[in-house]
C-alpha positions as CSV (number, residue, x, y, z in Angstrom):
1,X,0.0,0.0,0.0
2,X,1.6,3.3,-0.7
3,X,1.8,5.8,1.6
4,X,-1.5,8.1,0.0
5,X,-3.4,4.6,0.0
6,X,-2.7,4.4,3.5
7,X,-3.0,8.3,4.3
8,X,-6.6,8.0,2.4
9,X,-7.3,4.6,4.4
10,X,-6.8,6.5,7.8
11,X,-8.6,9.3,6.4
12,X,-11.9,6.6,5.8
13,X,-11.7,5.3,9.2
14,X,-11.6,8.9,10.9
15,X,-14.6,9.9,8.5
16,X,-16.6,6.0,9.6
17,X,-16.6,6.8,13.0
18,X,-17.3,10.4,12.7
19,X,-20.8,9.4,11.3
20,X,-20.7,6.9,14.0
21,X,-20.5,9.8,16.6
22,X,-22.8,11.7,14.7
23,X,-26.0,9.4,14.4
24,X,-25.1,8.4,18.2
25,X,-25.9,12.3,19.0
26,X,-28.4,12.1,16.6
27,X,-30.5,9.1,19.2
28,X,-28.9,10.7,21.9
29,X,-31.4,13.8,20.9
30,X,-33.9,11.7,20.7
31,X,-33.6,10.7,24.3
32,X,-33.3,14.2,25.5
33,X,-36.5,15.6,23.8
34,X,-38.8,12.5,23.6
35,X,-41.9,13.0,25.5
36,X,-42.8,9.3,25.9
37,X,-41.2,7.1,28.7
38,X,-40.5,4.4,25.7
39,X,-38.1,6.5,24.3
40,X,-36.6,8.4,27.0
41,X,-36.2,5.7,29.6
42,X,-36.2,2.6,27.7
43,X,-34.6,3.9,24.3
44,X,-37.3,1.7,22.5
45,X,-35.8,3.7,19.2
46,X,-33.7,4.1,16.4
47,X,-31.3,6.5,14.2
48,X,-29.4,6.2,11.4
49,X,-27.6,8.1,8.1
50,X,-28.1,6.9,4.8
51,X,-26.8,7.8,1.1
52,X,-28.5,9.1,-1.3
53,X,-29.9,5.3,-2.5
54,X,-31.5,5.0,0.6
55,X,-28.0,2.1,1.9
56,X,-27.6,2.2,5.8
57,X,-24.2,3.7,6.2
58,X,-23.8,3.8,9.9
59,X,-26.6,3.6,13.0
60,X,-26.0,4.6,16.2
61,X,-25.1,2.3,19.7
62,X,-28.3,3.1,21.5
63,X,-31.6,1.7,19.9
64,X,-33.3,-2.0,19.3
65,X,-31.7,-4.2,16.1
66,X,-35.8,-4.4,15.4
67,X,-36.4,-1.0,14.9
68,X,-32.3,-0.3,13.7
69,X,-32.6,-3.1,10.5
70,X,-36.1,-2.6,9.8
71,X,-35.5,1.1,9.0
72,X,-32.5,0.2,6.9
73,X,-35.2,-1.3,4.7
74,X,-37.7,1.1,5.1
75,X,-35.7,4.2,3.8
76,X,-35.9,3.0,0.4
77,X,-40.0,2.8,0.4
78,X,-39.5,6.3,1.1
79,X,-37.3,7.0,-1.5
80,X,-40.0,5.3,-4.1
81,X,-42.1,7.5,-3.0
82,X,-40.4,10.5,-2.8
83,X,-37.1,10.3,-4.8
84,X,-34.4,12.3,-3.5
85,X,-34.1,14.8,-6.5
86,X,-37.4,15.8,-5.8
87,X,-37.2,16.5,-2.1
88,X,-36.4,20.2,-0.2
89,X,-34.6,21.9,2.3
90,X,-36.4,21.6,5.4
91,X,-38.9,18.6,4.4
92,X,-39.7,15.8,6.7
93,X,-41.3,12.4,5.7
94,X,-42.5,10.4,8.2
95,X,-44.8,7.0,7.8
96,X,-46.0,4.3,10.6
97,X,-46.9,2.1,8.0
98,X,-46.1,-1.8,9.1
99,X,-44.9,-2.9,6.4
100,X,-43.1,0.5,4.9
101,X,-41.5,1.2,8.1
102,X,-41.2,-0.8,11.6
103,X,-43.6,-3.6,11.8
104,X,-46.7,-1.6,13.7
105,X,-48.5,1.3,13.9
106,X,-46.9,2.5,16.8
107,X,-43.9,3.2,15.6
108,X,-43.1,6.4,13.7
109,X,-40.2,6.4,11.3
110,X,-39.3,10.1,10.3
111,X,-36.9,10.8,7.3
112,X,-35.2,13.9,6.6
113,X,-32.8,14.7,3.4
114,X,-29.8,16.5,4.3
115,X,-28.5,19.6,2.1
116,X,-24.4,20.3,1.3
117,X,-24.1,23.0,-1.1
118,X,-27.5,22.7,-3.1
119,X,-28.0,19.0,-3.6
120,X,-28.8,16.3,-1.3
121,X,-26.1,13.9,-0.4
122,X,-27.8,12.3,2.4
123,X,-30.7,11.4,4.7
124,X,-31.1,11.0,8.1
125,X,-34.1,8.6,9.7
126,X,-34.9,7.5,13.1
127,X,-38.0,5.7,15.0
128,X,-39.3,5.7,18.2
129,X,-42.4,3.4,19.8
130,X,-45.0,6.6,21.0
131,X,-47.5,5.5,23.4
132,X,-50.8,5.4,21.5
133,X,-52.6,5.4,17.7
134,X,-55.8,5.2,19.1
135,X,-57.6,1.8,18.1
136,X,-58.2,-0.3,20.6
137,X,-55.0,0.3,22.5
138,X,-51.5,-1.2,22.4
139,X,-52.8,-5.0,22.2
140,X,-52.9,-7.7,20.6
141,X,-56.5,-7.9,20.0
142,X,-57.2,-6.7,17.1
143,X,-58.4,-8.7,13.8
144,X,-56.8,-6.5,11.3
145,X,-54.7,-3.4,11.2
146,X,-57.8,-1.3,10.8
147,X,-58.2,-1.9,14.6
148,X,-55.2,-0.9,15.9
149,X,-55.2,2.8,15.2
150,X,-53.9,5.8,13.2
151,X,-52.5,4.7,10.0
152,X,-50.4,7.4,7.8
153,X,-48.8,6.1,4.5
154,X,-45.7,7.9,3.6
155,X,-46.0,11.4,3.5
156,X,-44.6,14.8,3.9
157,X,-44.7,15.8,7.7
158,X,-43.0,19.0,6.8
159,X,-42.0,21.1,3.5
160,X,-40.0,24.2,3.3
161,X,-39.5,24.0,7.0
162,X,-43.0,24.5,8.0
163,X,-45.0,21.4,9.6
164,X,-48.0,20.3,8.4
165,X,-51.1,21.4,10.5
166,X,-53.4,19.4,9.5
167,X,-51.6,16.1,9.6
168,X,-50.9,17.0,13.2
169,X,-54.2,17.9,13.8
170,X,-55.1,14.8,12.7
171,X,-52.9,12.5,15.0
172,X,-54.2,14.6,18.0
173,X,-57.6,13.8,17.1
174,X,-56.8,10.2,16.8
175,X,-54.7,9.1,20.3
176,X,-55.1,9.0,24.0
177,X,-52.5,10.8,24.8
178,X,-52.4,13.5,22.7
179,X,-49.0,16.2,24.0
180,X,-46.6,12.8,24.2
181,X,-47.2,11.4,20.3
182,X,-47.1,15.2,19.1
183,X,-44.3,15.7,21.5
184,X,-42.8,12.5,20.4
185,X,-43.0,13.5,16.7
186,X,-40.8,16.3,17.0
187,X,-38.7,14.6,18.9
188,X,-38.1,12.7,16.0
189,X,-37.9,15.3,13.5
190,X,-35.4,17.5,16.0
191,X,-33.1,14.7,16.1
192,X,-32.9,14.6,12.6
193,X,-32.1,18.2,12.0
194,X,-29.1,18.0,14.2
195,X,-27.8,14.9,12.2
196,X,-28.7,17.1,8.8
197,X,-26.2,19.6,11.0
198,X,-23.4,17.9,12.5
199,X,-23.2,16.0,8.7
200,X,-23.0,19.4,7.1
201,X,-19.8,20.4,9.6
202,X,-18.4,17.6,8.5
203,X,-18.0,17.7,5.1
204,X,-17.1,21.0,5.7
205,X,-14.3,20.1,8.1
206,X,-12.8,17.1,5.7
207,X,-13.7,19.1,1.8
208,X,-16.0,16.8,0.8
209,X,-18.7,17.2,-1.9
210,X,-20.8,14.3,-1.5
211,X,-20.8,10.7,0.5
212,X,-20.7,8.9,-2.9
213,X,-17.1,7.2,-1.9
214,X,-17.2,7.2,1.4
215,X,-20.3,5.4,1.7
216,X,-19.3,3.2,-1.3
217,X,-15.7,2.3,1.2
218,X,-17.9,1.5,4.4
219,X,-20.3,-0.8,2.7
220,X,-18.2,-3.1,0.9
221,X,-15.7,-3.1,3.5
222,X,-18.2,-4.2,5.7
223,X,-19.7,-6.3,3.6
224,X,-16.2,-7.9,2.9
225,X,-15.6,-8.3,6.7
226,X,-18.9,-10.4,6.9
227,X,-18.1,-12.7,4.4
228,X,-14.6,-13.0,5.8
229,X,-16.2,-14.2,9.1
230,X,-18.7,-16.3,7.2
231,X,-15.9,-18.4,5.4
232,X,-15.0,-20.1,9.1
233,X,-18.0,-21.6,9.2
234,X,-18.6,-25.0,8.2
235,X,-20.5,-25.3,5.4
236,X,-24.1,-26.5,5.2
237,X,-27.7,-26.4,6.0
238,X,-29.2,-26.6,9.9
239,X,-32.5,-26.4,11.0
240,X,-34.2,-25.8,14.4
241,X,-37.7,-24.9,15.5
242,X,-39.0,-23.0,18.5
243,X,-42.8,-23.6,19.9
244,X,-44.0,-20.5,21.5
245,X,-47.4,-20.0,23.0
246,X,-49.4,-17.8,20.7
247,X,-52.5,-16.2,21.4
248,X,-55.3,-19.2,21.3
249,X,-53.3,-21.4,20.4
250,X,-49.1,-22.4,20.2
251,X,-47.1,-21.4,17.4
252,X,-44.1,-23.3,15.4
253,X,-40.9,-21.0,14.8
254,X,-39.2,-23.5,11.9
255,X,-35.9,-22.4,10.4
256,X,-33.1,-23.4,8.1
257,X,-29.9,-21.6,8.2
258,X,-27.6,-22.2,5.3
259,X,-24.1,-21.0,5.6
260,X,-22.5,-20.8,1.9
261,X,-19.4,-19.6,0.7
262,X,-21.4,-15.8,-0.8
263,X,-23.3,-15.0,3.0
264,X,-25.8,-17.0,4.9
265,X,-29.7,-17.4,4.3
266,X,-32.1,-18.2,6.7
267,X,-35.8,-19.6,5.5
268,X,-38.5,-20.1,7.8
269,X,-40.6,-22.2,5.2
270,X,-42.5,-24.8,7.7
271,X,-43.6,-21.6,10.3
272,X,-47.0,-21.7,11.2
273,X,-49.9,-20.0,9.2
274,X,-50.7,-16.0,10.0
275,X,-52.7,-15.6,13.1
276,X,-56.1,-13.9,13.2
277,X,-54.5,-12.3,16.2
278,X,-52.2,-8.8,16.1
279,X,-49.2,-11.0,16.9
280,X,-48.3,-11.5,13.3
281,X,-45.0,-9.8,11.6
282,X,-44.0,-8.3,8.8
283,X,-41.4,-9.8,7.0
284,X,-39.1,-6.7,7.6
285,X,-39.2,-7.1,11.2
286,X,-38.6,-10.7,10.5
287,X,-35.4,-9.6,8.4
288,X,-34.3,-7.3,11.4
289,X,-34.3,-9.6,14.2
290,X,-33.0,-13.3,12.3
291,X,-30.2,-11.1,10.8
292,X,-29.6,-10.0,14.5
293,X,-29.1,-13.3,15.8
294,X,-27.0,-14.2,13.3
295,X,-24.5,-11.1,14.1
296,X,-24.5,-11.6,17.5
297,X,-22.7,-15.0,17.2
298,X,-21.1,-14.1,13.2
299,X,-18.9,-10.9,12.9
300,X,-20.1,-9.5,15.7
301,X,-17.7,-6.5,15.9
302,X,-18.4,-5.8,12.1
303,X,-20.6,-2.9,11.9
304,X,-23.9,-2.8,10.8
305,X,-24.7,-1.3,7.8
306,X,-26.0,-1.4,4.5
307,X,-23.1,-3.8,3.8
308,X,-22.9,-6.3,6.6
309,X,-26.8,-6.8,6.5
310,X,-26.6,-7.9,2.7
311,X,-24.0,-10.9,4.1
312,X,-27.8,-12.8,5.4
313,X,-30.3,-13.0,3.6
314,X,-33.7,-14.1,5.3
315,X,-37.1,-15.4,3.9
316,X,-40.5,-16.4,5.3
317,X,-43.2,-17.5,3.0
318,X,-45.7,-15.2,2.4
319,X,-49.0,-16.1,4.6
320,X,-46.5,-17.3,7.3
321,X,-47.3,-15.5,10.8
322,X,-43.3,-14.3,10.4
323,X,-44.0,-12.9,6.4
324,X,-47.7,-12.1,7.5
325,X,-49.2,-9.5,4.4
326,X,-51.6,-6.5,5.0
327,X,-54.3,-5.9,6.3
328,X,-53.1,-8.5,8.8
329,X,-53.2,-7.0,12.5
330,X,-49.6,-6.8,13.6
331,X,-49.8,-4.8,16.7
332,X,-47.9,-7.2,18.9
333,X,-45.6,-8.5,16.7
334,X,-42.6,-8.1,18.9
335,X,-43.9,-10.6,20.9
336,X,-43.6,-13.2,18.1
337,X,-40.4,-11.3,15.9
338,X,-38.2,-11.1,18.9
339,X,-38.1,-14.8,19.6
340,X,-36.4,-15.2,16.2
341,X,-32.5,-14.8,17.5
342,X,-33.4,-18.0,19.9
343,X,-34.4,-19.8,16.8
344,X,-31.4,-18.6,14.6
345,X,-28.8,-18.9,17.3
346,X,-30.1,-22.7,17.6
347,X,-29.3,-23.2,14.4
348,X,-26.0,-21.7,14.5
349,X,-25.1,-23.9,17.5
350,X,-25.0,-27.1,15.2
351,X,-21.8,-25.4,12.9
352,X,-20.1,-23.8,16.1
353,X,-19.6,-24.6,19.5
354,X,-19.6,-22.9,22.3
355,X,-21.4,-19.1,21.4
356,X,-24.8,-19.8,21.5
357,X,-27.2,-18.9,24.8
358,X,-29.3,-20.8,26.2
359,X,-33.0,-19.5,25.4
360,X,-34.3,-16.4,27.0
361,X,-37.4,-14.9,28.4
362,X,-37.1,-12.9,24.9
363,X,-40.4,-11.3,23.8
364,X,-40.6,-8.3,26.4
365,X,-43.1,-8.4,29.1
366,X,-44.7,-5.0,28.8
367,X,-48.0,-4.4,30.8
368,X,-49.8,-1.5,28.7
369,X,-52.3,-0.6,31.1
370,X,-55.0,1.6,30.5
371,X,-58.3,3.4,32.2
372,X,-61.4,5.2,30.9
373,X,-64.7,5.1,29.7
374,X,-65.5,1.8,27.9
375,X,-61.9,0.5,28.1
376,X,-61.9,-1.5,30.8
377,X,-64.4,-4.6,30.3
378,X,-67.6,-5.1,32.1
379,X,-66.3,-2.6,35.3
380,X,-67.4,0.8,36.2
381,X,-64.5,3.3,35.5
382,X,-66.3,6.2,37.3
383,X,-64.9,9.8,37.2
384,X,-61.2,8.3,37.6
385,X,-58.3,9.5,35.9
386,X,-58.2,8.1,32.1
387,X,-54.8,7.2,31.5
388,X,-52.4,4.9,29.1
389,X,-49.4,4.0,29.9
390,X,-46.7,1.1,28.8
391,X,-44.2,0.0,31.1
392,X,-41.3,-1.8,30.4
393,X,-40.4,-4.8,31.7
394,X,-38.7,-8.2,31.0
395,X,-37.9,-11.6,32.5
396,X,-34.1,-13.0,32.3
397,X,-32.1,-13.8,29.5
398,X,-30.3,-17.1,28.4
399,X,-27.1,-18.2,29.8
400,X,-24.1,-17.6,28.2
401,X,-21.7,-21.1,27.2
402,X,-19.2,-19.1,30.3
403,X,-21.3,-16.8,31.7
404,X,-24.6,-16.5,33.2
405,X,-27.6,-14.9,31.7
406,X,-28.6,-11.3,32.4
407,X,-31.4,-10.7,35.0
408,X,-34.4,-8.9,34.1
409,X,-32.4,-7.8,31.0
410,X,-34.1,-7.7,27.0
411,X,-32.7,-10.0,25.0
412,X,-32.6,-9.4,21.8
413,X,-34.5,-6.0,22.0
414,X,-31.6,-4.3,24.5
415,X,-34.3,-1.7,25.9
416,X,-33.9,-0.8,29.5
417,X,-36.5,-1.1,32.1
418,X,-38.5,2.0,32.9
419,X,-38.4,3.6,36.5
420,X,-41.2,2.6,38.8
421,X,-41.1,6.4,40.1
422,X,-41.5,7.6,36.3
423,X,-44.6,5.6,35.2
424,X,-46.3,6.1,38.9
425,X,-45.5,10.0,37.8
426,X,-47.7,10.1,34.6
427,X,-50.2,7.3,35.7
428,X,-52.7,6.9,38.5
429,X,-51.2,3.7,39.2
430,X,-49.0,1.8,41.7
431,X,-46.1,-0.3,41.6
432,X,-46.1,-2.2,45.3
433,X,-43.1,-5.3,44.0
434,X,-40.6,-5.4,41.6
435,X,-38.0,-7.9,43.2
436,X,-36.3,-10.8,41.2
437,X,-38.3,-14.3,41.0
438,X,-35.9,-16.7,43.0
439,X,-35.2,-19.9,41.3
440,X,-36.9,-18.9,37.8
441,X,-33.6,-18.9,36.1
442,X,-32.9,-22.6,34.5
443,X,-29.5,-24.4,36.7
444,X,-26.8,-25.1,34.9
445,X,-23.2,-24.5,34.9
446,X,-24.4,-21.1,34.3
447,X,-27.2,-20.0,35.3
448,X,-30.0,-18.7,33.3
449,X,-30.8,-14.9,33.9
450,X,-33.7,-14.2,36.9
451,X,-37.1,-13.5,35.6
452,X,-38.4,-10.9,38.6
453,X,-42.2,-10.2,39.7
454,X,-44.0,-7.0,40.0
455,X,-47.4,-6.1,41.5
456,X,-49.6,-3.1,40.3
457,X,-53.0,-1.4,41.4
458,X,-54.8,1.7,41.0
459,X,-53.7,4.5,42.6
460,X,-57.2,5.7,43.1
461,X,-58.7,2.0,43.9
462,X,-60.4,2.0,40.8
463,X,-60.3,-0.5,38.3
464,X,-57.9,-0.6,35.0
465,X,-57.5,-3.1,32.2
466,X,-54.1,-4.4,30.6
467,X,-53.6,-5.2,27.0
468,X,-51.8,-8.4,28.2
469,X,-49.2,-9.7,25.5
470,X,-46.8,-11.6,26.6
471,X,-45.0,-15.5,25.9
472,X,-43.2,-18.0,27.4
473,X,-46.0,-19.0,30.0
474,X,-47.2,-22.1,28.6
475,X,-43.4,-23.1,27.0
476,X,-40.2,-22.2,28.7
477,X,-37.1,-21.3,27.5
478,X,-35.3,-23.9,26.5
479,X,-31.7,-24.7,28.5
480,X,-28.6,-25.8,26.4
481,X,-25.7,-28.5,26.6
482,X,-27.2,-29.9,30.0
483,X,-28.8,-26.7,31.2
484,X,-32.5,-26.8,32.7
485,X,-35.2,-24.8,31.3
486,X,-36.1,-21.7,32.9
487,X,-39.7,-21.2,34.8
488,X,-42.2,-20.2,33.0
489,X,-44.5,-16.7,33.3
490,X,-47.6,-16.2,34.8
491,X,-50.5,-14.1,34.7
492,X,-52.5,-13.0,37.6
493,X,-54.0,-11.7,39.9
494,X,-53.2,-11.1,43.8
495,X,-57.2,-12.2,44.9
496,X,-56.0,-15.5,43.0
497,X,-58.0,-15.5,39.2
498,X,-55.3,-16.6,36.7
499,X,-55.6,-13.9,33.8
500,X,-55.0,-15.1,29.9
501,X,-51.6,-13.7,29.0
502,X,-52.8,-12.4,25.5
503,X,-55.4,-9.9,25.3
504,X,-57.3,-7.3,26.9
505,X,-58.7,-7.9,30.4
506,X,-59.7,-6.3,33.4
507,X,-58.1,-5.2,36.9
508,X,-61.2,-4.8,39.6
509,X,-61.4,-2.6,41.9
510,X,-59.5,-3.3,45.3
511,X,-57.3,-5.7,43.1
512,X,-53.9,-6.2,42.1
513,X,-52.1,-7.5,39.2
514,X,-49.4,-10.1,39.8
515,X,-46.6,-10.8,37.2
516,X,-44.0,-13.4,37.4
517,X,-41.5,-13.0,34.5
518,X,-39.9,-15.8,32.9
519,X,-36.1,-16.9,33.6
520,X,-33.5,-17.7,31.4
521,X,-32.3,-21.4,30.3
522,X,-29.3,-22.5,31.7
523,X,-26.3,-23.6,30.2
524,X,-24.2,-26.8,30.8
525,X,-24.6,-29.6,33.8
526,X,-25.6,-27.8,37.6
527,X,-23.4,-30.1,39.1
528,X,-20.7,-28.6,37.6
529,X,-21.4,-24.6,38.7
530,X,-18.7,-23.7,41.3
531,X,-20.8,-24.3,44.8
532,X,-19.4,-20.9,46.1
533,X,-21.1,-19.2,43.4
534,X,-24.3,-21.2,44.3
535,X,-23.7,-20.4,48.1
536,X,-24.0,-16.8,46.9
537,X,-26.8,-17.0,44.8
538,X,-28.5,-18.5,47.8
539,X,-27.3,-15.4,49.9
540,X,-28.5,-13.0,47.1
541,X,-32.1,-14.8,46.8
542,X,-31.4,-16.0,43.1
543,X,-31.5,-19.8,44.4
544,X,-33.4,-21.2,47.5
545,X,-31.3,-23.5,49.3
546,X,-33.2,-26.1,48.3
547,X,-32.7,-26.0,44.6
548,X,-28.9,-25.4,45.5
549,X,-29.1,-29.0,47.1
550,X,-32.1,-30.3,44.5
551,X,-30.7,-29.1,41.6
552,X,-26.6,-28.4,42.0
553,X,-26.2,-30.5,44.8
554,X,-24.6,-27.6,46.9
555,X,-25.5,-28.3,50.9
556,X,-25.3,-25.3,52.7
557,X,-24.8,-25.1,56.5
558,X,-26.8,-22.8,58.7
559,X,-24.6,-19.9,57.9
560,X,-25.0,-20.1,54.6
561,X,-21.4,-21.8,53.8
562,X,-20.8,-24.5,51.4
563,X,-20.3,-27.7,53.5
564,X,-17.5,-29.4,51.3
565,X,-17.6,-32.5,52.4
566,X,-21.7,-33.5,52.0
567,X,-21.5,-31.5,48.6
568,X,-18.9,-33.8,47.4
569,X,-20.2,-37.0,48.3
570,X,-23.5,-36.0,47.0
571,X,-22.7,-34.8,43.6
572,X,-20.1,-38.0,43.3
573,X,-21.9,-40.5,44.7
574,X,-19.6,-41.9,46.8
């Protein structure tokens, strides 16, 4: 390489992670200014810069791989609409379209062309989860999209700088909670403008007149990187399936992973039939979280772009609940779509050792709770507070082949948990437990991650419904190389009734609802976890003593210490 080749090289790198930094300020933004708790405290968004062909070029660290890779696909519906030549300063797009952007209506995808010098040699998108459309609430109830709210193709939010009135005036009309998802859409389109501004410095700061080469460097060097990684694989086809619970009735996750010498394909051919439930998904969701699990065990340092994305390839028959068509209702599909790294990662155990989890809770576990006339079935809502709020929540995550799973941690989605103090702030509602479930996470060698419970009421003792959606209570996540399962969920409430854990259902009066999150598998044979780490999973109430002796064969004396000698003759036999 000659000394300019490698000036220029140097030069390309600086450049890469400058957009890197720039579309991390860009979410970062989006945090700051977001009126929803989804986006400011669990960072259930996106952002991203694109060229001019509508190619991913860089995303930023904070956001969900759903929302991240599905927009990588969405920005070129927008550009089929709306072709870059024929966009302005100072417009905004924005869509919630399913299938166009995210996967439901309840995310908003905003995209904004950036301007260098007359012309437009970039774009800038970003989603974010707001906390209503309207319909019949964040559910999965509903028999078609038509139910589940305020549907905008892709359209101009904002020409010339000025925002469209009526278009505002029409989501306002449309939603519960009227300030956040206004709020929330300027979030989005604020946090655009300053990645349209910190782009503009920088082509000013390194002379450049477009992103052409650039971009053109960071995909196929990225692309190159993943197919690099791809050629240690063994070669060949490996199947696995996942059965999940559904809403009426279980589901079948079938997928074959085929690792060949130009990327790897995944086909879920064999997946059951679409659901007249909202838990189907869009086959760009789909894309977005099986390409996922594949990069977290293949080139996982690589970054993700238009370039490394085009290394997998994935495909779901059409009419399959995971390539589900319109008018299908899709509300909930997270809670099928983000079980699809567990079923990738399966696969992906057969060709390589030693990286995959164990299974995982997964799907969140998100009570979106609600009040108000005619919302809560066959109760008396009074003159309470109305209110909708989503809070989110999850149950543990798989073991890892030499470390244990995350507690209370989403995996594959990577949002955060929201504050108990935050959503008792904007809701008439009360939080009285939110301590880990002891025992919920599978035994093994390591231990799968702790589900945790939670208890919530009315702050005003009236009653409430919850849009219940969540899995894993009827089929647990499944351990690996020896590892147990992990407990199942469950659905209740405190006066004892066992609630359904899909749809809409009510709270009464005086009542409480009791959640017990799933845990993680584990990974590898219990008996061969350290006893001093079981000892102080014991002492930290993630194992009873008794499934330290049950289930690791750990005996613990009264103070708690591993007794050496009783452990050893009862895990040896002898």
């Amino acid at each position: 390489m000659s000394k300019n080749s490698a000036l220029s090289e140097i030069q390309n790198q600086i450049m890469w992670n400058r957009l890197i930094a720039i579309v991390e300020e860009q979410a970062q933004t989006l945090i700051r200014t977001a009126f929803s708790t989804s986006a400011r405290e669990a960072g259930d968004l996106s952002a991203g810069v694109f060229d001019t062909q509508g190619r991913m070029l860089a995303q930023a660290v904070t956001g969900t791989p759903g929302h991240v890779n599905a927009m990588a696909a969405s920005v070129g519906f927008f550009l089929d609409k709306y072709p870059a030549n024929t966009m302005s300063p100072g417009d905004v797009y924005v869509t919630n379209d399913p299938w166009l952007g995210t996967g439901h209506l309840h995310d908003f995808t905003m995209v904004t062309p950036t301007f260098y010098q007359g012309r437009v040699v970039g774009l800038f998108a970003s989603t974010t989860h707001v906390v209503d459309v309207g319909g019949i609430g964040f559910g999965a109830d509903g028999r078609q999209v038509y139910d589940e709210g305020l549907y905008l193709p892709i359209l101009p939010l904002a020409k010339a700088g000025k925002m469209d009135e009526a278009i505002l005036e029409i989501v306002r009309a449309n939603v519960r909670e009227p300030i956040q998802v206004e709020g929330d859409l300027y979030s989005l389109t604020a946090c655009n403008e300053i990645g349209c501004r910190r782009l503009v410095e920088m082509m000013d700061e390194f002379d450049l007149d477009n992103l052409d080469e650039l971009g053109q460097y960071m995909v196929e060097h990225s692309h190159q990187a993943m197919l690099d990684e791809i050629a240690k694989l063994p070669k060949g086809t490996y199947h696995n399936s996942m059965r999940v619970d559904g809403y009426d009735k279980p589901l079948d996750l079938v997928a074959a992973l085929t690792i060949a010498d130009d990327g790897i394909y995944v086909d879920f051919a064999g997946s059951t039939g679409v659901s007249n439930k909202g838990i189907n998904v869009p086959i760009t969701y789909t894309q977005a979280y099986a390409s996922f699990g594949v990069r977290c065990l293949v080139g996982p340092t690589v970054p993700n772009n238009a370039g490394s994305l085009a290394a997998v390839k994935v495909t779901a028959p059409e009419g399959t609940i995971l390539n589900a068509p319109h008018p299908c209702a899709v509300a909930a599909r997270h809670i099928t779509g983000q079980m699809l790294p567990d079923v990738v990662m399966g696969c992906l155990h057969q060709a390589v050792a030693d990286k995959a989890p164990a299974e995982g809770t997964s799907c969140l576990w998100n009570p979106a709770l609600m009040g108000g006339h005619g919302l809560v079935p066959d109760e008396d809502f009074g003159d309470a507070t109305p209110f909708a709020v989503g809070l989110f929540h999850t149950g543990g995550a798989g073991a890892r082949p030499h470390k244990d799973g995350l507690s209370a941690t989403a995996f594959p989605s990577g949002v955060r948990n929201t504050p108990v103090e935050i959503n008792e702030s904007i809701a008439p509602i009360v939080v009285w437990k939110k301590e880990y479930r002891t025992d919920s996470g599978g035994a093994g060698e390591f231990r799968g991650g702790t589900g945790q419970v939670m208890e919530i009421a009315s702050s005003e003792n009236a009653p409430f419904a919850i849009a219940a959606t969540f899995d894993r209570v009827h089929h647990a996540p499944r351990g690996r190389e020896g590892g147990l399962d992990g407990f199942t969920g469950k659905v209740e409430l405190t006066s004892g009734a066992v609630l359904n854990n899909k749809g809409t259902q009510s709270i009464p009066r005086g009542d409480r609802l009791h959640l017990e999150m799933p845990g993680g598998g584990g990974y590898g044979d219990p008996f061969q976890r350290d006893p001093g780490q079981v000892a102080i999973d014991v002492r930290d109430g993630m194992v009873s003593a008794q499934a330290a002796l049950d289930l690791y064969g750990v005996v613990l004396d009264d103070s708690g210490a591993v007794d050496v000698g009783a452990t050893e003759s009862l895990r040896t036999g002898k």
